[in-house]
Phi, psi and omega in degrees: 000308170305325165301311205273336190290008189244317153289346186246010136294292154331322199243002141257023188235322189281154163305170186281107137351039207297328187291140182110334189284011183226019181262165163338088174098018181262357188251224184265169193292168166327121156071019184278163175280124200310166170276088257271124115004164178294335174273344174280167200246133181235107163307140208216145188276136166270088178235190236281352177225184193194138175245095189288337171301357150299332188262161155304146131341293174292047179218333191334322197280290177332318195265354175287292199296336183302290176334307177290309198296320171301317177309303210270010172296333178270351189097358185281161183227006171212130166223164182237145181222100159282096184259001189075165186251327178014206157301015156091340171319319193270315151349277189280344169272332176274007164247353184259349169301289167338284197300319179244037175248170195281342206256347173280119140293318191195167182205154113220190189285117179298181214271171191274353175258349160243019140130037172028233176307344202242041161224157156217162190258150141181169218255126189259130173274166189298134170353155172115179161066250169251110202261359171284127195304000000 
């Protein structure tokens, strides 16, 4: 038992193999799909929460403000937005989003149970009216 957990250590601890990656017919196979770029647009299903540690840093904002006007455009009138507790950055950009987008009613930090400080819940006002980000 120890031996195979040892070879199987050994072969996920060495580097990688590299020779070949630059021959002919060394890349993904026929008709796989490119891998996406900085410029592609990745459709992402809109529900009641949202996890920004998945984004750049530089796009929070862009994708905070998309996000709400799409949630109230779908009907939620309470959404959670995770941005994490770190130092607090991402934090003060998705509260400084908040504080001016038309679609916010309210905003604070959610229970401690739905991920305290390093989440904030907030309230959309109803579909209608001025709907621009």
């Amino acid at each position: 038992m120890l031996r195979r957990l040892r070879e199987w250590l050994d072969r996920a601890l060495s580097p990688p193999d590299l020779a070949g990656l630059d021959a002919p017919g060394a890349g993904p196979p026929e008709g796989a799909p490119e891998p996406p770029g900085d410029d592609d647009v990745v459709v992402m299903p809109i529900e009641d929460a949202i996890d920004l540690h998945t984004f750049a840093p530089r796009d929070v904002a862009s994708v905070v403000e998309e996000y709400l006007h799409e949630a109230q455009l779908r009907g939620f009138r309470e959404v959670r937005i995770i941005h994490g507790r770190g130092k607090g950055v991402q934090r003060r950009v998705v509260r400084a989003v908040l504080s001016r987008h038309p679609a916010v009613d309210g905003f604070r930090d959610a229970p401690a149970s739905r991920g305290g400080w390093g989440a904030t819940l907030v309230w959309l006002k109803p579909a209608g009216g001025d709907l621009a980000p």
